[in-house]
C-alpha positions, 0 to 999 in steps of 0.5 A: 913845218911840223904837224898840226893837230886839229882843235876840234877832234885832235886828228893830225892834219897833213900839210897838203890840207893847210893853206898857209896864205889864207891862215886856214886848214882842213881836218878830213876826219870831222870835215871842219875848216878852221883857223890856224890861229886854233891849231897847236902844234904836236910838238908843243907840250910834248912830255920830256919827263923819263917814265922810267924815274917813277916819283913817289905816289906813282905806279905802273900795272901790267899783267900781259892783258892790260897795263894801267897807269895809277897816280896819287891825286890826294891834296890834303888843303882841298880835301879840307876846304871840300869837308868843310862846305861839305858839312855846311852844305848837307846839314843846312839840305838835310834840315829841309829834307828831313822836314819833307820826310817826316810830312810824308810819314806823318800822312801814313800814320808815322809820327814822331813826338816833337817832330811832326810838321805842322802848315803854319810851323816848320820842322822840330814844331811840336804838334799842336793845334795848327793842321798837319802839313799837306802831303803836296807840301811835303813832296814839294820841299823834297822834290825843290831840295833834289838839286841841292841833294845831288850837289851835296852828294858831289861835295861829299864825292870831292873830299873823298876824292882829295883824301883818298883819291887816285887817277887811272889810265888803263890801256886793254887791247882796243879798250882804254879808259880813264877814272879819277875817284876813290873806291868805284865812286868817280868820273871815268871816261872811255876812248879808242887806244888806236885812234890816239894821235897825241898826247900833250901837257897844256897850259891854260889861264883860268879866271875866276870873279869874286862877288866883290867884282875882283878876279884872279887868273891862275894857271890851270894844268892838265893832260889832254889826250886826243883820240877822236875826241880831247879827254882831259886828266890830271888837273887835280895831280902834282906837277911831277907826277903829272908829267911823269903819267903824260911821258909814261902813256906817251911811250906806251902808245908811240914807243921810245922818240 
């Protein structure tokens, strides 16, 4: 029997604590007991690619300190799709914003000629007889329109990301950590280089839903690291490359198999 890897914190779990006849087993490093039929086993996903063959948008940066693993993640068909909602969504968030801001300048004595919102009209009214819009009012539209604000900011981050975007995994010592973005805008994610017990390739169905009621289920790729904790990178890469980042860190950690 080979090995099996908790589901829950990604220990491995020796054979004395699987109890194959009740199909359950027990992680003593986060005490949970859970169903075999939840357990992958390690060699399952084991990455066969040479880390040595280098594909192209692929790198490797070791200074004898730290060594850090750079993969291209750029896909030019996302990046358009993301410019595209992009621009939609922040100019149709902007108008509202900007008609919030322009309340609350008006109520400090700022005012631009055409464009002062008035309680009865909207944003581009030209002045008139109708009162100034209340500061409340104001304040209200900016503060409703904040979550729209922070997913348009995140659309912007996503075309970046697709154009010009790169996924890194660095290894310092006891220090490693993940960071997928572009520049120092991106999402990183820490972990414990001596609590790695598994590096995998997996493979898991995603189903979206149309508003038309259809759905479409499609593969969704990725490489789950398991440290205490699963952190998972790579959904955005190439296959190639993804594998090759998977074999390269495998070696790295567990050396030559």
């Amino acid at each position: 029997m080979s090995k099996v890897i908790c589901a829950q914190c990604g220990a491995a779990i020796p054979a004395v604590d699987v109890n194959i006849e009740k199909g359950i087993a027990l992680c003593r490093s986060c005490e949970t007991i859970t169903s075999l039929a939840d357990m992958v086993e390690s060699q399952e996903g084991v990455p066969t690619a040479d880390p040595d063959v280098v594909p192209d948008g692929c790198r490797v940066d070791a200074d004898g300190i730290s060594t850090a693993f750079i993969v291209n993640i750029r896909s030019p068909v996302t990046g358009a799709f993301f410019a595209f909602f992009s621009l939609f969504w922040n100019s149709v968030t902007w108008v509202f914003v900007g008609i919030g801001v322009l309340g609350m300048l008006n109520h400090f004595g700022v005012q631009i000629p055409g464009l002062t919102p008035t309680q009865s009209g909207s944003g581009g009214t030209p002045a008139g007889s109708n009162a100034p819009m209340p500061l409340g009012v104001s304040i209200g539209i900016i503060a409703f329109m904040l979550p729209f604000i922070a997913i348009g900011i995140f659309t912007m981050i996503m075309t970046l990301t697709s154009f010009f975007g790169v996924l890194r995994v660095r290894f310092e010592g006891t220090k490693g950590s993940t960071f997928a973005g572009v520049g120092p805008i991106g999402l990183r994610k820490k972990f414990d280089p001596g609590r790695i017990t598994d590096i995998r390739l997996v493979e898991r169905l995603v189903t979206t839903h149309s508003e038309h009621g259809g759905s479409r289920t499609r593969p969704q790729r990725s490489i789950e690291i398991h440290a205490g904790k699963k952190i998972k990178i790579g959904t955005t890469a190439s296959d190639e490359r993804r594998e090759w980042l998977a074999a390269a860190m495998h070696r790295h950690v567990f050396g030559r198999r």
